[in-house]
N, C-alpha and C positions, 0 to 999 in steps of 0.2 A: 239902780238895778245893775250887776255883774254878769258883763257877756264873756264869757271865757271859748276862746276856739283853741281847739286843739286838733293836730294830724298825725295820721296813724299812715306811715311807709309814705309819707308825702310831704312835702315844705308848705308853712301858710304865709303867703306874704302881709307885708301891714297893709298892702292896700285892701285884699282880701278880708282883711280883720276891721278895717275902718266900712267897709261896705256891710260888711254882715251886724256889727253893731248898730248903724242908720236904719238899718231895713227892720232888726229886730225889735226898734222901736214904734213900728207902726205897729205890733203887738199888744201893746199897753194898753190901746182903747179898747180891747178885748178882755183885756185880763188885769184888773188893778191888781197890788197885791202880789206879781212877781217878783222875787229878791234874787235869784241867780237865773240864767240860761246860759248852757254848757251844749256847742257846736262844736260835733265832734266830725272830721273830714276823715276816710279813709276811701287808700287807693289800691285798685283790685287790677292791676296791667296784666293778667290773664283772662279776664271774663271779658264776656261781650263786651262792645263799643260801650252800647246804653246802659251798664251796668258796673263801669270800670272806676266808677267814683260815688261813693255810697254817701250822706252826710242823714246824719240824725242831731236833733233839735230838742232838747230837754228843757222843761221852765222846773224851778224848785218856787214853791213860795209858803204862803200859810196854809191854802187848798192843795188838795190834789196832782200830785207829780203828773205833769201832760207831758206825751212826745209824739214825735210824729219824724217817719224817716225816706228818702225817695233816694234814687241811682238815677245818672245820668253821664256822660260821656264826659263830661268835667263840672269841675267843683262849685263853678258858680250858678250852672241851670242845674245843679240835682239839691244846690242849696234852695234856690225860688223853689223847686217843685216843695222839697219837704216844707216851706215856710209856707205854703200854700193852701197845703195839707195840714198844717194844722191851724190855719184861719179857720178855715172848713171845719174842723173838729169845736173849735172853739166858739163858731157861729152855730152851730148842732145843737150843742149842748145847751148856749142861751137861748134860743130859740125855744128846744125842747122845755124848758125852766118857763120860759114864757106862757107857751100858747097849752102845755100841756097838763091840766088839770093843778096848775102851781106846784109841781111839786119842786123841791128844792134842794142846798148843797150837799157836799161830802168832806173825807178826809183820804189820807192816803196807805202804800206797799212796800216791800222791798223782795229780795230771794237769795236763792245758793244753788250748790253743789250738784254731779254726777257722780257715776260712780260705776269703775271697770270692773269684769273679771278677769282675771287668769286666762291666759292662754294655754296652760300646760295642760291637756289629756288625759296625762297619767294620773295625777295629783287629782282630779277633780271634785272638788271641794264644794261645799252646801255653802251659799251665801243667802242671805236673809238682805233684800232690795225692797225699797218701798212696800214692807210686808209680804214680799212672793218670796219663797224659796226656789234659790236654781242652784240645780247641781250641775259642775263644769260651767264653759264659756256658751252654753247652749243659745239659738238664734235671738233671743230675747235679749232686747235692747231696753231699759229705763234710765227715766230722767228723772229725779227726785226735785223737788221747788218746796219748801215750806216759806211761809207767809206769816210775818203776825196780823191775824184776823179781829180787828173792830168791830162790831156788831154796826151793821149799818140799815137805814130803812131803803125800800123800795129805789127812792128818789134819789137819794146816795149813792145808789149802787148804780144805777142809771147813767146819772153824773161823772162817776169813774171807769166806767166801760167809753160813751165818750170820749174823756179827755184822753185816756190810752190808745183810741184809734181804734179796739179789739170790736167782732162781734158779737162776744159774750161774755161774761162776769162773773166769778163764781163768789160769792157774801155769805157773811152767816146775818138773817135775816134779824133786825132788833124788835120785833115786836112776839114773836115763835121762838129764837133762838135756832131754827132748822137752819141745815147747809143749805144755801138757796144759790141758783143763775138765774140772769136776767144775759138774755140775748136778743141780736137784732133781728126781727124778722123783713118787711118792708118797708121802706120808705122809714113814716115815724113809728112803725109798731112793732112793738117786742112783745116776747115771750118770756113767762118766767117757771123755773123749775122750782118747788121748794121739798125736800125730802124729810117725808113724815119718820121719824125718830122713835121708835119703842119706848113706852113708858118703863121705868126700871121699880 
């Protein structure tokens, strides 16, 4: 397994890099099957104290990309917290797998782009944004994410909200084909949306 740390406006020392690979082996007996984790440090010397060192914790392997990410006042308690946090996620998820009518694995996601307008007033030009048209820089703000979507079952999509740490999931469901979310409600129980589609 490949622990790669890297720092963003900050120095990593090797002792730093020799402790974060030790520790990200007690992960293993959670997660067979990891091939990289990519620890990423960055330093924020304007934000609060508890906030001035951010680090996220990425596994790539054959399942499901997991991360999991915390701040803390320096590099090595905002590292436990996020390593913590995703015991936690990855204790969840087996758990859930366990005790929860068996259901079972997944695959995984990737993303992109935003996109500005124009500041100029005079000029105010018609842009077409995630399907809305705006004219001018008007207050409207979008973030555009596309996704390649996998059709996935129930259990899958379960497994991948999970591992990401999110409260919600949005899948295309493989037994309907409908855009579907599965979200957390309490504790272990979710909620799931699936949106009925017009026959053509």
């Amino acid at each position: 397994m490949d622990v790669i740390v890297t720092g963003r406006r900050c120095t990593i020392s090797d002792e730093f890099r020799d402790k974060v690979s030790e520790r990200i082996g007690a992960i293993e007996r959670f997660r067979d099957r990891v091939q990289r984790v990519e620890v990423q440090v960055s330093a924020y010397p304007h934000k609060q104290p508890d906030q001035a060192t951010k680090v996220e914790i990425t596994l790539y392997g054959r399942g499901p990309v997991v991360r999991a990410e915390a701040s803390a006042d320096d590099k090595s308690m905002a590292f436990e917290h996020a390593l913590d946090r995703m015991k936690s996620q990855l204790r969840r998820a087996a758990d859930r797998r366990k005790v929860h009518r068996g259901l079972r694995v997944a695959d995984s996601l990737e993303q992109a782009p935003a996109v500005k307008a124009p500041a100029d007033p005079e000029a105010a030009p018609v842009q077409r944004i995630a399907g809305l048209e705006i004219t001018g820089d008007g207050p409207l703000v979008v973030r555009e994410k596309i996704f390649p979507a996998t059709p996935l079952t129930l259990a899958q999509a379960l497994d991948e909200m999970e591992l990401v740490g999110h409260d919600f999931f949005l899948y295309v469901d493989a037994e309907s084909g409908a855009p579907s979310v599965v979200y957390r409600r309490r504790a272990y129980d979710y909620g799931v949306i699936h949106l009925d589609l017009p026959k053509e």
